[in-house]
N, C-alpha and C positions, 0 to 999 in steps of 0.2 A: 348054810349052803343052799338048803330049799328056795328061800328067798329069793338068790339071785337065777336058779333055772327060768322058773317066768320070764324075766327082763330080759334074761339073755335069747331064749327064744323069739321075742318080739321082735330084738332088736336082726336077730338073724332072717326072720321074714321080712322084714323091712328093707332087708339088703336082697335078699331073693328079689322083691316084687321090684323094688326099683332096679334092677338091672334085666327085668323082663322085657327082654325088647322086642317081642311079636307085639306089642302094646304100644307103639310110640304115638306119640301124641301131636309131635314136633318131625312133620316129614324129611327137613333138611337139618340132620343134625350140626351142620356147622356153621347152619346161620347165625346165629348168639353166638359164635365164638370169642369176639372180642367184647363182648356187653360186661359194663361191672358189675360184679357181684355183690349183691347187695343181702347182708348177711341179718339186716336190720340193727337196733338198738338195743345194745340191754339196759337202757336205761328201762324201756318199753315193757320188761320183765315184771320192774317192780321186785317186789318180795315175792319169788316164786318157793319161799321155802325149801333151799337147797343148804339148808345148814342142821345139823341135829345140834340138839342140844349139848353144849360142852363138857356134861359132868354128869355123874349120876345123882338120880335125884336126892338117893336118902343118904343115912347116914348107917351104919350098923347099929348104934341106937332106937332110931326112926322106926327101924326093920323091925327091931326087937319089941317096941311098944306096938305097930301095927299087925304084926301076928301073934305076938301075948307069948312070947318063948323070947329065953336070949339067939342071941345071932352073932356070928363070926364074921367082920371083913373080907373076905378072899381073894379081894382087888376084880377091881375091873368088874362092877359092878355084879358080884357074885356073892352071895350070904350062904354061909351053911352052920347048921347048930351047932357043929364042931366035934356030932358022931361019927357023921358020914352019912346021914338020914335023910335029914329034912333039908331043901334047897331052895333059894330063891334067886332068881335071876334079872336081871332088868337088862335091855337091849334099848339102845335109842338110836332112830335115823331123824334123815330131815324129814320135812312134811312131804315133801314129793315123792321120796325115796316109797315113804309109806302108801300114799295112794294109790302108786305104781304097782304095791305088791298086796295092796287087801284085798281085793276079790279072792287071789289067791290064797290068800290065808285065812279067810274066811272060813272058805269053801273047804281048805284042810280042815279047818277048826268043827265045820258040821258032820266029818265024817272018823274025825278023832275022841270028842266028848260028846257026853250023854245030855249034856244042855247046854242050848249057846244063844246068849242075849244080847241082841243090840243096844250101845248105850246112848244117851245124848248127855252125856256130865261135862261139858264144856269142849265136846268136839266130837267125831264121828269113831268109832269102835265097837267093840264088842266085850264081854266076859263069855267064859268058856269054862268049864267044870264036869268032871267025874270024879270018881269018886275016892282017887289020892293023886290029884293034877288038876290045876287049875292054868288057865291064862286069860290076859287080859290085852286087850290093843286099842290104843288110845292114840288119833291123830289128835294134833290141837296147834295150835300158833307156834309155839316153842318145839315143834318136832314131833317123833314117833315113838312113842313107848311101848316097849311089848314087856310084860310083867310076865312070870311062870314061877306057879311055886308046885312044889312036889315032895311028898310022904311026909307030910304034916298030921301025922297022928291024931296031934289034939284039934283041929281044927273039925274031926268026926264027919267030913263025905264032904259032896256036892256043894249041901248050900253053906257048912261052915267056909268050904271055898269062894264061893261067891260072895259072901258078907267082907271075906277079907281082901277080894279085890275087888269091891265095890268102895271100900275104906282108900286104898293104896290109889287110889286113881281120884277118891276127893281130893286126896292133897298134891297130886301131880303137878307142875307148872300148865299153865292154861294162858 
């Protein structure tokens, strides 16, 4: 829910400013009235990355050899060791979706954990860690990944966090 307050903010001052009419630009507003509109091409677009990726990436297998603990299914891309403990999450948007919203979660991310690194592993993110939470955010060709794992015991703090999603983001699609 964090995610979309930003977008939705933007997109509310964007409607504010454009209907600021002490501003106009255009003295006769109904000269263009009859002019076509001309919305352009999407072909023009290209791949603007507006698609996430279709599936989650791992497997509950995957999960379980990448943090070195078994791990439970939960659907919908949700792992838990099947105490109620330890959790791991993956979220994915498109690539745009994601751009739209990393400064923002960046910015969350420098005032949430105790160290936060930008990464270049086959696209622009970060890892995030203290010391029973970690997260990861990974833009790359195939979409937006956001990784979070939480009260991973045997992982023992910060950097065992960071090792494990510096591993989970090698093998991400790229």
């Amino acid at each position: 829910m964090r995610r979309m307050i930003v977008p939705a903010l933007c997109v509310a001052a964007l409607v504010l400013v454009g209907c600021d009419s002490a501003d106009s630009t255009n003295p006769d507003p109904g000269a263009d009235i009859d002019a076509p509109i001309d919305g352009g091409d999407l072909a023009d677009l290209g791949d603007a990355g507006d698609t996430a990726p279709p599936k989650c990436p791992f497997t509950a297998d995957q999960v379980s050899e990448l943090v070195g603990q078994p791990m439970v299914d939960q659907g919908n891309c949700l792992f838990g060791d099947g105490n109620g403990v330890a959790t791991l999450t993956i979220t994915t948007a498109s690539k745009f979706a994601g751009e739209m919203t990393y400064d923002y979660q960046r910015q969350q991310a420098d005032q949430i954990y105790q160290k936060v690194t930008d990464i270049d592993q086959g696209g622009k993110g970060y890892v995030a860690v203290k010391d029973i939470e970690g997260q990861a955010v990974l833009i790359a060709a195939p979409g937006t990944f956001t990784i979070t794992l939480s009260s991973f015991q045997r992982l023992g703090g910060p950097e065992g966090y960071e090792q494990t999603l510096r591993r989970m983001i090698e093998v991400l699609p790229k």
